[in-house]
C-alpha positions as CSV (number, residue, x, y, z in Angstrom):
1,X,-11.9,-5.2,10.9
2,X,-10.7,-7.8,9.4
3,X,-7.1,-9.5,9.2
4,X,-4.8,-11.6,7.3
5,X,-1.4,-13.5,8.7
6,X,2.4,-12.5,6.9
7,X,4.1,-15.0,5.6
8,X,6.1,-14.2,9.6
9,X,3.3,-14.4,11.3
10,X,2.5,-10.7,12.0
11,X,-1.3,-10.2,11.7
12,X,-2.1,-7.1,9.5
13,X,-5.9,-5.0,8.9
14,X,-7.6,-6.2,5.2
15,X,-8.4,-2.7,4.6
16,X,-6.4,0.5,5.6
17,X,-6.4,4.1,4.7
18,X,-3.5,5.4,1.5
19,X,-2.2,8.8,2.8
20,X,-1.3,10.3,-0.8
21,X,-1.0,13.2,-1.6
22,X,-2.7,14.1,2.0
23,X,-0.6,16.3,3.9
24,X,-0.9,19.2,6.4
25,X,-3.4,19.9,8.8
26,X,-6.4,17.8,7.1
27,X,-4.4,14.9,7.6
28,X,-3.8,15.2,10.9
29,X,-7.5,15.4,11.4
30,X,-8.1,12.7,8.9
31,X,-5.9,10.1,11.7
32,X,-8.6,10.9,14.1
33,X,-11.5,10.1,12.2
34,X,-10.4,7.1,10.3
35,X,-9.0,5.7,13.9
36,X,-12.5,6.3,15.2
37,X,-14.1,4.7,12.6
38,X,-11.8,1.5,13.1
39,X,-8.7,2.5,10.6
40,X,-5.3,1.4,12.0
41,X,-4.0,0.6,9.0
42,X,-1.8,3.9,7.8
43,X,0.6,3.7,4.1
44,X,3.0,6.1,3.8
45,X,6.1,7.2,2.5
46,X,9.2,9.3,2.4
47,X,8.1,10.6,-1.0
48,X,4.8,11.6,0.4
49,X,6.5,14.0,2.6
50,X,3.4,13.4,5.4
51,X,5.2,11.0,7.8
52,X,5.3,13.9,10.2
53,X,1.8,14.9,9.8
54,X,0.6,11.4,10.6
55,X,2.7,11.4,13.8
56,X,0.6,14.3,14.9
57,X,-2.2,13.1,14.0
58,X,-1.2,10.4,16.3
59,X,0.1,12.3,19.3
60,X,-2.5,14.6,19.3
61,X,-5.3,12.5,19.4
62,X,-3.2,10.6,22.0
63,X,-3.5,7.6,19.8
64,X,-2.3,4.4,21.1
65,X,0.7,3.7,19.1
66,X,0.9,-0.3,19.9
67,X,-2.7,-0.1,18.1
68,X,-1.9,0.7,14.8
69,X,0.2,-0.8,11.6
70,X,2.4,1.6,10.3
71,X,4.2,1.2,7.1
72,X,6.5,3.4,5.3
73,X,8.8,3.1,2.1
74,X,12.0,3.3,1.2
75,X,13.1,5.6,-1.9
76,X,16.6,5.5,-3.7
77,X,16.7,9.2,-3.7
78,X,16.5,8.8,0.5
79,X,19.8,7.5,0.0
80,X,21.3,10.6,-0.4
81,X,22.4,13.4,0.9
82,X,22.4,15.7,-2.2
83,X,22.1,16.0,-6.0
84,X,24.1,17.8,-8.0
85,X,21.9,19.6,-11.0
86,X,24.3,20.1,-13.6
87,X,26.5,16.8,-13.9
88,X,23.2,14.9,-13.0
89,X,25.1,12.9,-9.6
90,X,23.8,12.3,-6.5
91,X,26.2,13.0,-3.6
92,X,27.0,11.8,0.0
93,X,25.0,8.4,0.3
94,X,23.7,7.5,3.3
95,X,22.7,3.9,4.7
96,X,18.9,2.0,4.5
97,X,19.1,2.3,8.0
98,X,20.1,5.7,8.5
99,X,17.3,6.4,6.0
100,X,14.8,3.9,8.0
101,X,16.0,5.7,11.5
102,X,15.0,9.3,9.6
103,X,11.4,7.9,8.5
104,X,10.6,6.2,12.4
105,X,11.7,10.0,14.2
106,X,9.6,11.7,11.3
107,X,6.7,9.2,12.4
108,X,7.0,9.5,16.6
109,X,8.0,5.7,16.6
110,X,10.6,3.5,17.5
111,X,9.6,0.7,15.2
112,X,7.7,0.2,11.3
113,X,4.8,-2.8,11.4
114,X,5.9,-2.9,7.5
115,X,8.9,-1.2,5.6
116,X,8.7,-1.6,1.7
117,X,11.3,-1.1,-0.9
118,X,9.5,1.6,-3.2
119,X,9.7,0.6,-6.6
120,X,12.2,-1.8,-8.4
121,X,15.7,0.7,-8.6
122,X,18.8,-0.3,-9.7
123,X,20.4,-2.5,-7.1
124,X,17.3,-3.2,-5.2
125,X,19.1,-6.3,-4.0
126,X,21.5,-4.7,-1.7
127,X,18.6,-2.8,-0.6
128,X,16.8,-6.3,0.0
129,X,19.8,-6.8,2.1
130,X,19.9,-4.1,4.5
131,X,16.1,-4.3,4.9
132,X,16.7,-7.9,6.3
133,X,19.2,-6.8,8.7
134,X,16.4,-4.0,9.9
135,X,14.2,-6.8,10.5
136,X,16.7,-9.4,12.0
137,X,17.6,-6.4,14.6
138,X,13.4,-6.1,15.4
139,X,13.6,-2.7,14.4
140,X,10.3,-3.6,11.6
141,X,7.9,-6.4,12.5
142,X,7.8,-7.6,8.3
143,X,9.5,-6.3,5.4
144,X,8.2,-6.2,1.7
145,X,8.5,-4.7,-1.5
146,X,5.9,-1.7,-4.0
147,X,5.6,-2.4,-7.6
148,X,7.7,-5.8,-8.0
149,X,6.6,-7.8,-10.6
150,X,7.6,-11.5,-11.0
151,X,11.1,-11.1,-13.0
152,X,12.0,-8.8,-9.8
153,X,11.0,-11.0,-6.4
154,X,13.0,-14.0,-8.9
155,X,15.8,-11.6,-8.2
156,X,15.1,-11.4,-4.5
157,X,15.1,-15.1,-3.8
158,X,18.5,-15.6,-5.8
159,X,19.8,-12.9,-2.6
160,X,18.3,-14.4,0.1
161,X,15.9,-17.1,1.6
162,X,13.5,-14.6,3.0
163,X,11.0,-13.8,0.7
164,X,8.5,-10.4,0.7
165,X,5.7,-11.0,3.3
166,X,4.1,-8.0,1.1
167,X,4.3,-6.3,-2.3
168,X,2.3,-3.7,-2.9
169,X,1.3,-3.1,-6.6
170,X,-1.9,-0.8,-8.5
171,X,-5.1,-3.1,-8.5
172,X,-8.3,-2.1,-9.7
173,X,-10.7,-3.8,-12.2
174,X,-9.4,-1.9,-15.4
175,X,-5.6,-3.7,-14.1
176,X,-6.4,-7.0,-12.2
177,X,-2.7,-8.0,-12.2
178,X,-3.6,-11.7,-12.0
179,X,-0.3,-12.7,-13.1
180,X,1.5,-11.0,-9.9
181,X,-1.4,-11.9,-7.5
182,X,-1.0,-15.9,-8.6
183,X,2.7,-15.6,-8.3
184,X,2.8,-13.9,-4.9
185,X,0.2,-16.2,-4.1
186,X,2.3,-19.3,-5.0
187,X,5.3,-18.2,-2.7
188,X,3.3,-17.0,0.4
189,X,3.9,-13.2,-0.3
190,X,0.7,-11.0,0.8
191,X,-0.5,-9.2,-2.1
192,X,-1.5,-5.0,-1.4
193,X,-3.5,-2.9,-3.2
194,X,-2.9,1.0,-3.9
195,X,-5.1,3.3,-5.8
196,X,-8.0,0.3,-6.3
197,X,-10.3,3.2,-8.1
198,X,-7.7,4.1,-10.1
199,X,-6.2,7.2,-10.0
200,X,-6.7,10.7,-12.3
201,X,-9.3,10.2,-14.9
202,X,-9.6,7.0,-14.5
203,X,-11.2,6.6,-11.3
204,X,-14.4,8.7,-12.7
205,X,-14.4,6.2,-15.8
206,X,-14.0,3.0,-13.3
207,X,-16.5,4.0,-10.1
208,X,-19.0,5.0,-13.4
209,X,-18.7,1.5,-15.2
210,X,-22.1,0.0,-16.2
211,X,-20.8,-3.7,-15.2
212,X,-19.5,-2.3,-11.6
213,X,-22.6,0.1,-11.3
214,X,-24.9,-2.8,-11.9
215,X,-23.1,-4.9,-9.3
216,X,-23.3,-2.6,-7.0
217,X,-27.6,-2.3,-7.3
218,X,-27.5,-6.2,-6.9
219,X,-25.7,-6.2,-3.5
220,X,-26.9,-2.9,-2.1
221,X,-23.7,-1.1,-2.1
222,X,-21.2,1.6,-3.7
223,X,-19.4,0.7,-6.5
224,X,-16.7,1.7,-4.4
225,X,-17.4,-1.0,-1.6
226,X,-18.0,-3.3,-4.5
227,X,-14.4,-2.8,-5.7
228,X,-12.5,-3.5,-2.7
229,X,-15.1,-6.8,-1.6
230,X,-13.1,-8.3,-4.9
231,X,-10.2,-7.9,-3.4
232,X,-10.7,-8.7,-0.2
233,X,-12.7,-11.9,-1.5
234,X,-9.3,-12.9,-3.6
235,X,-7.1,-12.2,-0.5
236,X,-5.7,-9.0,-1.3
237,X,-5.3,-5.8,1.3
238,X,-6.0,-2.7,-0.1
239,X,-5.4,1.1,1.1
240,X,-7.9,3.2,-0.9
241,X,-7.5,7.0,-0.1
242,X,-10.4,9.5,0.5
243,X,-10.8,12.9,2.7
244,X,-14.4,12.4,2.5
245,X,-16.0,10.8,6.0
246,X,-18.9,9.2,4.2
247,X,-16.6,7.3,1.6
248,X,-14.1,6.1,4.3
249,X,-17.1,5.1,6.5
250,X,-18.1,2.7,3.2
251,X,-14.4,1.8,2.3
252,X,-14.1,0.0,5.6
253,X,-17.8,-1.6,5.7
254,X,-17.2,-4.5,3.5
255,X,-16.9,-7.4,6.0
256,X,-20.9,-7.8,6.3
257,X,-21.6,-9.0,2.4
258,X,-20.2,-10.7,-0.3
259,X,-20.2,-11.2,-4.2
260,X,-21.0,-14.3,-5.7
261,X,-19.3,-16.2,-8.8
262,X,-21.0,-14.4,-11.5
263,X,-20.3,-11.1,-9.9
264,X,-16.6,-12.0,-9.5
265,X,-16.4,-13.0,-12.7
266,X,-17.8,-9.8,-14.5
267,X,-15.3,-7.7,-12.7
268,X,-12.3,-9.8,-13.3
269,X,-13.4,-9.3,-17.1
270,X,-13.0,-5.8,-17.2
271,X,-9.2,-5.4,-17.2
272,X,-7.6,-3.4,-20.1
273,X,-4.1,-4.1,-18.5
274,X,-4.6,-0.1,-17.8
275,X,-2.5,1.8,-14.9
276,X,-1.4,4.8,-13.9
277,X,2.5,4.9,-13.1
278,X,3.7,8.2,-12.9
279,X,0.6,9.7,-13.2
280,X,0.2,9.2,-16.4
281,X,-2.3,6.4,-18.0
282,X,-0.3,3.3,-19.1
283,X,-0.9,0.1,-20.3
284,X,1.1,-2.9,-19.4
């Protein structure tokens, strides 16, 4: 495996394993395999509703927990206790650490390697806030952000010093994001990579394109592997999902090659600016 440095120092896995929608039983076998295989890198999330499920996965595999790089996300609907249906109002709110403290028991751990801010919500700089004092206690080794773009981490700096030392945001080659990964890169911020195949129907269109598909025959490899070698080559961590053992034994071999200019340059040509928040096909 291979690592990079946070902006903090904390040394975190190039490739890790994306947990949604994996719940249950299979994914507590899934912790075991992957682990085996040389995963330690495990995304989740209180909207995933697996954090438990990966604990035992964990425990009862009597995996080391010192050995692995958790991360989890906050989400403003953690923040409270309730939500009243008719008047549309959310009762009872409850403190980013409270919520934070909830998410580590769920998980069997005392501490987060990452803790991330789940999506840009309305007042996402007090949240910013109380993540920093999380992190200033040692309670998470590095603190970051999902789905920021560049107007948003402006926001951040105008709160405090301390930057990101991740955002996580959708990258595959139909939605390079080049504008987010040069920023982030500007201001020492560790771009991440969810759903890097896409997601929904356009995964099937993107691990079938002729440009990616001829790639792939060139270097001897999945289109798949092919994918996340551009974005390990441009610095980028990505946590592509799978419950298949052959496709997580390829997602993690991509350290032994690599794709030259031309290559590089094909893929980056592909974007359409295409995602898909919400799970519904967007374009930026």
């Amino acid at each position: 495996m291979e690592y990079t440095l946070l902006n903090n120092g904390v040394k975190m896995p190039m490739v890790g394993l994306g947990t949604f929608p994996l719940k249950g039983k299979p994914l507590q076998e899934l912790i075991k395999q992957t682990f085996d295989l040389g995963y330690t890198l495990y995304d989740t999330a209180w909207l995933y509703k697996n954090e438990r499920d990966i604990s035992i996965g964990i425990n009862q595999n009597n995996i080391n927990r010192d050995e692995l790089f958790l991360t989890s996300k906050l989400h403003i609907n953690d923040l409270y206790y309730s939500f009243h249906p008719r008047f549309h109002i959310r009762l009872r709110s409850k403190s980013v650490k409270k919520a934070f403290e909830k998410t580590c028991q769920r998980l069997g751990t005392d501490y987060l390697d990452l803790y991330l801010i789940h999506f840009p919500f309305d007042g996402f700089e007090w949240m910013w806030e109380e993540l920093i004092q999380l992190y200033n206690e040692r309670q998470v080794r590095a603190i970051g952000v999902s789905s920021f773009k560049p107007e948003h981490l402006k926001k951040l700096s105008e709160v405090s010093d301390i930057l990101p030392a991740v955002n996580q945001i959708e990258i595959s080659p139909y939605n390079t994001r080049k504008d987010i990964i040069e920023y982030c890169n500007q201001r020492n911020i560790t771009v991440e990579a969810y759903s890097p195949f896409g997601r929904g129907m356009l995964t099937k269109q993107i691990l079938s394109d002729p440009v990616l598909v001829d790639i792939a025959k060139e270097v001897d490899r999945s289109v798949a592997q092919v994918i996340l070698r551009w974005l390990y080559q441009m610095h980028v961590i990505s946590i592509p999902r799978s419950n298949k053992l052959f496709k997580l034994k390829q997602n993690i071999n991509i350290f032994d090659f690599e794709l030259n200019k031309k290559q590089v340059n094909c893929i980056d040509g592909l974007n359409r600016n295409l995602h898909t928040g919400g799970g519904f096909l967007r374009i930026e």
